[in-house]
Each structure stands twice: as structure tokens, then as C-alpha cells.
BAFI-3210 file (N, C-alpha, C; in Angstrom, 3 decimals, decimal comma, padded with zeros to 6 digits):
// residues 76
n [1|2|3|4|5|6|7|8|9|10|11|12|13|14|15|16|17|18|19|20|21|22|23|24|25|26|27|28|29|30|31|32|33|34|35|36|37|38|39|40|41|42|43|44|45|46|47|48|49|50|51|52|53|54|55|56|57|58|59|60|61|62|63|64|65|66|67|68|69|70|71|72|73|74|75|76]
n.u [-007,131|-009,625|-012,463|-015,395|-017,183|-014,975|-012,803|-011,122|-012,316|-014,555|-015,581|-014,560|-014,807|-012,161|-012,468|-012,845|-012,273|-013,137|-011,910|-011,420|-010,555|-010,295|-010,161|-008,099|-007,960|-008,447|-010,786|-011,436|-013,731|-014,513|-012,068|-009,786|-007,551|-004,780|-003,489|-000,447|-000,295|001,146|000,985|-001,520|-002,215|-001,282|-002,693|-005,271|-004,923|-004,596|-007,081|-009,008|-007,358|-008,558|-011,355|-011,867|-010,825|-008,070|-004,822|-002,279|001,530|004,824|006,219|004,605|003,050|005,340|005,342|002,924|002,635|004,703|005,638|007,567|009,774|012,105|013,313|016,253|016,161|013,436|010,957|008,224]
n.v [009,730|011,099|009,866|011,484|011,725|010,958|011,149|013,540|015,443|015,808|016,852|014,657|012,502|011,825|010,248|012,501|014,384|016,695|016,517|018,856|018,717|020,549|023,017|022,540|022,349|020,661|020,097|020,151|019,751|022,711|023,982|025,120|024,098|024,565|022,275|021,775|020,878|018,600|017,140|017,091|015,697|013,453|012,383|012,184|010,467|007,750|007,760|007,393|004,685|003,167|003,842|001,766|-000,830|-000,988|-001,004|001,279|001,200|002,068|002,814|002,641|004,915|006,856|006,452|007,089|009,829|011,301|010,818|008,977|010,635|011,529|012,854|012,190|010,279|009,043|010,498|009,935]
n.w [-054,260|-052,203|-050,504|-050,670|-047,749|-046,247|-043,744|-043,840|-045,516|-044,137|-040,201|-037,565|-034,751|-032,015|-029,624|-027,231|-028,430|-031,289|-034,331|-037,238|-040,095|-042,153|-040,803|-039,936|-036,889|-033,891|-031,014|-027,581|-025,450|-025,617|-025,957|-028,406|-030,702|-032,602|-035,572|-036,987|-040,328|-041,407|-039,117|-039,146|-041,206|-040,545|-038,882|-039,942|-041,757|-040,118|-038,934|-041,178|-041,707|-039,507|-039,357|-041,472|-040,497|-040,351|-040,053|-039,737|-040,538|-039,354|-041,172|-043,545|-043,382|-043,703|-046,370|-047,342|-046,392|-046,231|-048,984|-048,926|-049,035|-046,470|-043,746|-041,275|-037,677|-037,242|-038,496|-038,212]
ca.u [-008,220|-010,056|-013,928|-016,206|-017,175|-014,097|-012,309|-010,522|-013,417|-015,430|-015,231|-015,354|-014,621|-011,562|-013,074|-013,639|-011,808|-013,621|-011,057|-011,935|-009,331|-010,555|-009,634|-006,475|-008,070|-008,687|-011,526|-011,814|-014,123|-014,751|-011,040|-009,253|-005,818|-004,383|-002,614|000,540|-000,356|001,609|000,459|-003,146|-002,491|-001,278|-004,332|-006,504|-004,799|-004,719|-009,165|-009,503|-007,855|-009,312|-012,705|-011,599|-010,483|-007,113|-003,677|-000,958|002,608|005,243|007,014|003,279|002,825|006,328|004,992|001,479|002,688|005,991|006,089|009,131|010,820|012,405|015,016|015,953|015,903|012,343|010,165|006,687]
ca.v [010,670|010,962|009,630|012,795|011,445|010,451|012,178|014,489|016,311|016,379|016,255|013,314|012,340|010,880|009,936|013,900|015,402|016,569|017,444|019,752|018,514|021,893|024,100|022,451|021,980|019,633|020,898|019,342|020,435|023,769|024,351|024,819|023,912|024,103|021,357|021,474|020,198|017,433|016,431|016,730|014,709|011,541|012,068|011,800|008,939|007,032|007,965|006,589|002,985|002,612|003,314|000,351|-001,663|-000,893|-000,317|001,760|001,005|003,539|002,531|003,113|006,643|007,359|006,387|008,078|011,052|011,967|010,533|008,141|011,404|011,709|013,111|011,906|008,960|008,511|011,324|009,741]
ca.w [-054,023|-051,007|-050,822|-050,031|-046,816|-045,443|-042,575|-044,704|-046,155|-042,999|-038,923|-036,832|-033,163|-032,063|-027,806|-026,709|-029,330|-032,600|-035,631|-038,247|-040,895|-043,305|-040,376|-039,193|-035,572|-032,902|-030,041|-026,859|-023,791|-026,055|-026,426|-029,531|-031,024|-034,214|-035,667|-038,167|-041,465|-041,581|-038,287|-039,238|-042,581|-040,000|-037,691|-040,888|-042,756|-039,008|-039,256|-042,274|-041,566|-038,587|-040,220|-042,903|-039,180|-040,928|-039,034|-040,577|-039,846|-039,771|-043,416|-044,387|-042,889|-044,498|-048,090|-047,636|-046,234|-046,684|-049,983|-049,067|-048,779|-045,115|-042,797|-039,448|-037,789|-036,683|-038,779|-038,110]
c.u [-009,079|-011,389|-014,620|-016,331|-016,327|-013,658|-011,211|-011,197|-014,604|-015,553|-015,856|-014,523|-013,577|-011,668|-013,536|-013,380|-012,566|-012,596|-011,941|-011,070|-009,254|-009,798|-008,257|-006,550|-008,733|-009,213|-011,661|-012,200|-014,124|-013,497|-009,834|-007,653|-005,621|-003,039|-001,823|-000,128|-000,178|001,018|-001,240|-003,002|-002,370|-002,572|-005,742|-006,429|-005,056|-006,208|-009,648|-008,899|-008,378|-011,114|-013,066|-010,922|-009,089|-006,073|-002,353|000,240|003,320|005,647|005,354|002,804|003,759|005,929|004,120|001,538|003,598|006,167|007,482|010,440|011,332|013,549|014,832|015,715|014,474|011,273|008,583|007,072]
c.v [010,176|010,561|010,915|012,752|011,470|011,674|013,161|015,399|016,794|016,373|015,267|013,723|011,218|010,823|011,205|014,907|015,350|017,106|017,397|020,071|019,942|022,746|023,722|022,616|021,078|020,428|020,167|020,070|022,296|024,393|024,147|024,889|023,637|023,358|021,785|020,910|018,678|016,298|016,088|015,565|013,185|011,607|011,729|010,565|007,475|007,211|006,930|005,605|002,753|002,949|002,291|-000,782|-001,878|-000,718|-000,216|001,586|002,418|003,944|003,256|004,731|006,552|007,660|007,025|009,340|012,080|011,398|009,228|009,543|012,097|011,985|012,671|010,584|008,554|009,794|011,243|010,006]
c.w [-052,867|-051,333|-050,223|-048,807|-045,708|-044,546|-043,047|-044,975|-044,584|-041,400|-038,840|-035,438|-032,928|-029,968|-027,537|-027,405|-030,632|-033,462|-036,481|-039,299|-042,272|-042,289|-039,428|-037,513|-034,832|-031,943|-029,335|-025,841|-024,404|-026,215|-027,523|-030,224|-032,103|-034,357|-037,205|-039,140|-041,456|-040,728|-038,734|-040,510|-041,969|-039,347|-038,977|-041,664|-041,650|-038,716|-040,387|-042,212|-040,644|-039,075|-040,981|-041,546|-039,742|-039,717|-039,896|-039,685|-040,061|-040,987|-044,462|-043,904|-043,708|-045,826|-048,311|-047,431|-046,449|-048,057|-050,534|-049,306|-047,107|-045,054|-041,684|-039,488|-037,550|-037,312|-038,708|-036,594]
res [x|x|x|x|x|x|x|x|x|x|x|x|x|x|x|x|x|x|x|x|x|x|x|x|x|x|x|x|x|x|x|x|x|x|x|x|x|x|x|x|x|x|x|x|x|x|x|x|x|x|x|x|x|x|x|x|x|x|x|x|x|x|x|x|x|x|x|x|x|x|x|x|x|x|x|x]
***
């Protein structure tokens, strides 16, 4: 479970870009782009360790996001 705070529940700033992990977009310079799901779920789990001065590997994306369920050779 996520902490209320965290970058899941609310925007933050990743250099000029703000994501808006509720609305599935990334805004930069007043222009807006919606991100895939999946993709937004790595851009938020990669927020939250680097808030904790954390660094996820890829085996660890795999397990957090895909579940340890993958296809392909390189799915992160």
C-alpha cells in the first residue's frame, strides 16, 4: 500500500516535467502527454525510491510491477 503522500497519490516534478500519476500524464512547458499505465506505474515506483535515495534494479521493477510475470527478453 502506497503512503498518501507519495508520488502515486499526488504530482511531483521530475526537472521540467510535472506527472499527474491520477491522470496518467506528464506536462512539460504547458504541453501534455499521456502515459501508458504500465509506463506510469515505473515512473512512479522509480519517484518513490529516489525519494527513499533508493535505486531500483531491473529484477526489481520486474517483481514490483509485472508481478514476476514477463514476456520478452528485456520487458522493463
Amino acid at each position: 500500500m502506497r503512503k498518501p503522500n507519495s508520488p502515486a497519490h499526488a504530482r511531483f516534478r521530475i526537472g521540467d516535467a510535472q506527472v499527474q500519476p491520477d491522470r496518467m500524464v506528464v506536462s512539460i512547458g504547458g504541453q501534455e502527454q499521456v502515459i501508458e499505465p504500465r509506463i506510469m506505474e515505473v515512473l512512479v515506483a522509480l519517484a518513490e525510491a529516489a525519494e527513499q535515495d533508493e535505486v531500483l534494479s531491473a529484477e526489481q521493477l520486474l517483481i514490483k510491477i509485472w508481478g514476476g510475470t514477463f514476456y520478452g527478453d528485456n520487458p522493463v
